[in-house]
C-alpha positions in Angstrom: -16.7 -17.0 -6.4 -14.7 -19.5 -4.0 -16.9 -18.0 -0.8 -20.4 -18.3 -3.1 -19.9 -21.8 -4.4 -18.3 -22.9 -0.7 -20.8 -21.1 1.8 -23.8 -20.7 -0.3 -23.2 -16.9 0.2 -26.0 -14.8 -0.8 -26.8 -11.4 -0.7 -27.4 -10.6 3.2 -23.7 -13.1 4.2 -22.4 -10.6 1.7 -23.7 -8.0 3.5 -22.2 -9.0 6.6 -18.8 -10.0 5.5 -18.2 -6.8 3.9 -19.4 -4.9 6.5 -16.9 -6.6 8.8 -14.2 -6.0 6.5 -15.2 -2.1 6.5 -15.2 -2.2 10.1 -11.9 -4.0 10.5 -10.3 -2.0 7.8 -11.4 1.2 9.9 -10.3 -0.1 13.3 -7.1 -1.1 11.9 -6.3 2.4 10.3 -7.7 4.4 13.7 -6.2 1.8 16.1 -4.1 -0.8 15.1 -1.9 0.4 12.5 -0.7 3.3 14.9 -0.3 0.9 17.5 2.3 -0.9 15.5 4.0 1.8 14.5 4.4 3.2 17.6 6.2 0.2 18.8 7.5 -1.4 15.6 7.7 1.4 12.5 10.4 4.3 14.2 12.9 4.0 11.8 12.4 3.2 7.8 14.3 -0.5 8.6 11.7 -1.0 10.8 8.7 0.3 8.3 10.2 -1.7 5.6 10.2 -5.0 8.2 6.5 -4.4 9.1 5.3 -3.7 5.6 7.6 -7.4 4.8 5.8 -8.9 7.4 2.1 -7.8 6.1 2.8 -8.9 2.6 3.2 -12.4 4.2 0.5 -12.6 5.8 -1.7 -11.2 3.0 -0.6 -14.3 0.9 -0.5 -16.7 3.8 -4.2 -15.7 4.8 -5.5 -16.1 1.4 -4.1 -19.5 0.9 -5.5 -20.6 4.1 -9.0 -18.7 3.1 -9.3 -20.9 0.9 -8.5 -24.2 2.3 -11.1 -22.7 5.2 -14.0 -25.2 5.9 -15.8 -23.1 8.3 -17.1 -19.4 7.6 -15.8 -18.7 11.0 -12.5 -19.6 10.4 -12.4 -17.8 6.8 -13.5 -14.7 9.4 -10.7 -15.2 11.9 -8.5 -15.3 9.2 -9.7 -12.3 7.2 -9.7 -10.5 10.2 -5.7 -9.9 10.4 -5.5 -9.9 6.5 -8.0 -6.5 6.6 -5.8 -5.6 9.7 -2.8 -6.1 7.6 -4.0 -4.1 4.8 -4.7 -1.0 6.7 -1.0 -0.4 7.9 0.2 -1.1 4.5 -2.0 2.1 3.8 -0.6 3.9 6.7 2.7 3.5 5.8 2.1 3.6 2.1 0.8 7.2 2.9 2.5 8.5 5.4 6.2 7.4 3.8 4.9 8.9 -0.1 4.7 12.0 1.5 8.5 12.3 1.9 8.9 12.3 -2.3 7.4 15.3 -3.2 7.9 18.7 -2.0 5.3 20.2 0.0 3.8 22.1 -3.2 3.5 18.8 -5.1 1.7 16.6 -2.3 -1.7 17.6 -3.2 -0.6 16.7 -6.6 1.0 13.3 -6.0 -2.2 12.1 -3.5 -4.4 13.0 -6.5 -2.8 10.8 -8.7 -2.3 8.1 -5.9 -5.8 8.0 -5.6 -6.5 8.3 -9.4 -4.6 4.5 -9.4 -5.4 3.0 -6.5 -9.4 3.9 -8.1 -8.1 2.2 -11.3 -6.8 -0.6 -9.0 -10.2 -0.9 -7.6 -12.1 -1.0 -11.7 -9.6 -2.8 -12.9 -8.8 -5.6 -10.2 -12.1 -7.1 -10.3 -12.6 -7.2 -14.4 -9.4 -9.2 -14.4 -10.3 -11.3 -11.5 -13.7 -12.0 -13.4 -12.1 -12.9 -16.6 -9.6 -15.1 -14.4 -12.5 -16.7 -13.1 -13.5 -17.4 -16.2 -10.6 -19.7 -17.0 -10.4 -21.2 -13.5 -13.2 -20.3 -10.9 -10.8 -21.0 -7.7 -7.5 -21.2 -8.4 -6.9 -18.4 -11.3 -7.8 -15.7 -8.7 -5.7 -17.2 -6.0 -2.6 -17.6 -7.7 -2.8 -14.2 -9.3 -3.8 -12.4 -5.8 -1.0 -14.2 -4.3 1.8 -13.9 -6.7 1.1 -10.1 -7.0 1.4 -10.0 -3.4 4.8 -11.9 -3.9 5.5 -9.0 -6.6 4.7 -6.4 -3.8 6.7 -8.1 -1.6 9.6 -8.2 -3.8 9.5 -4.7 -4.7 9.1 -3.5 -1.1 12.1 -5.5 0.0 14.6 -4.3 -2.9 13.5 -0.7 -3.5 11.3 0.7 -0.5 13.9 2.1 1.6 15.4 4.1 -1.4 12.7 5.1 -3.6 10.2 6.0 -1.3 11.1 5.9 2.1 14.4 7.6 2.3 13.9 9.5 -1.4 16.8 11.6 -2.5 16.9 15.2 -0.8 15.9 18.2 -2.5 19.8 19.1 -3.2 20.0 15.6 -4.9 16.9 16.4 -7.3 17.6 18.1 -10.7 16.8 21.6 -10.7 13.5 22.4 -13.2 14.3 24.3 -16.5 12.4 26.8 -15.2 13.9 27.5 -11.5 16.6 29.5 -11.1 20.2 27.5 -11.4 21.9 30.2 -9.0 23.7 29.2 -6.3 24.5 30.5 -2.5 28.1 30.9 -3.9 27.3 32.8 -6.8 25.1 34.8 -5.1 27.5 35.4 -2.5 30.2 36.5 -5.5 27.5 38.7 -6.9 27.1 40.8 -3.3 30.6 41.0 -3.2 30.7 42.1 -6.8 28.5 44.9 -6.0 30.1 45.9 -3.5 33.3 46.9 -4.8 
């Protein structure tokens, strides 16, 4: 709404300004976000700092988006937010991998993707309605204050919940799985044995 009633957009600049945020989003996951890791994202500290740092300038860049008087500035701005966006998806995906066990991964990316498609249906309904109330400034605070929630989250429970997730020895055993141990088994050899 805030680009339409600024820029005039209509549908060919929002043709363009997509595309550019496919492209950026696609350089940034086959370039940049490896890049970054490489250099900043070798231990989980490290992750959690860069994934800090992205939130930041995800809100930061969609404050100054909108204070933008020039299209090429809300382009040179949007650039690093897309940029930004794509190692949180790196990261988001390459970290989730450690909570499940190699059995359950297909499992847990299906429903990953289930809600990040609900993210995508339901985002834009509430930004509507949002709109509805406030064209500008509804959208903006809610995009940036769930960014602050993200942030939030990322900073007091990343490390533990899904970056360094308790070890399969630390995980309840099923109903269903056996609840026999290498010491019992160990007795039970012995047992037989004798």
């Amino acid at each position: 709404v805030a680009l339409k009633t600024r820029f005039q957009f209509g549908p060919k600049q929002y043709g363009q300004y997509f595309g550019f945020i496919g492209l950026t989003f696609a350089l940034s996951q086959g370039f940049a976000a490896k890049l970054l890791l490489k250099h900043f994202g070798k231990t989980t500290q490290q992750r959690t700092r860069l994934l800090l740092a992205c939130c930041c300038l995800l809100g930061a860049g969609r404050l100054f988006v909108y204070y933008a008087s020039s299209m090429w500035i809300v382009y040179a701005v949007y650039g690093p937010i897309v940029m930004a966006l794509g190692v949180v998806n790196t990261i988001f995906t390459a970290d989730t991998s450690n909570i499940a066990s190699p059995q359950e991964l297909g499992g847990l990316f299906g429903i990953l993707a289930s809600v990040e498609s609900l993210a995508g249906i339901v985002g834009p309904i509430l930004g509507g309605l949002l709109a509805k109330v406030d064209p500008e400034q509804a959208p903006l605070t809610a995009v940036v204050g769930l960014y602050g929630v993200v942030f939030a989250l990322i900073y007091t429970k990343y490390e533990e919940v899904v970056a360094n997730p308790r070890t399969k020895g630390d995980v309840p055993k099923n109903e269903n799985e056996s609840s026999v141990s290498e010491g019992d088994m160990k007795e039970a050899s012995s047992k037989k044995d004798d």
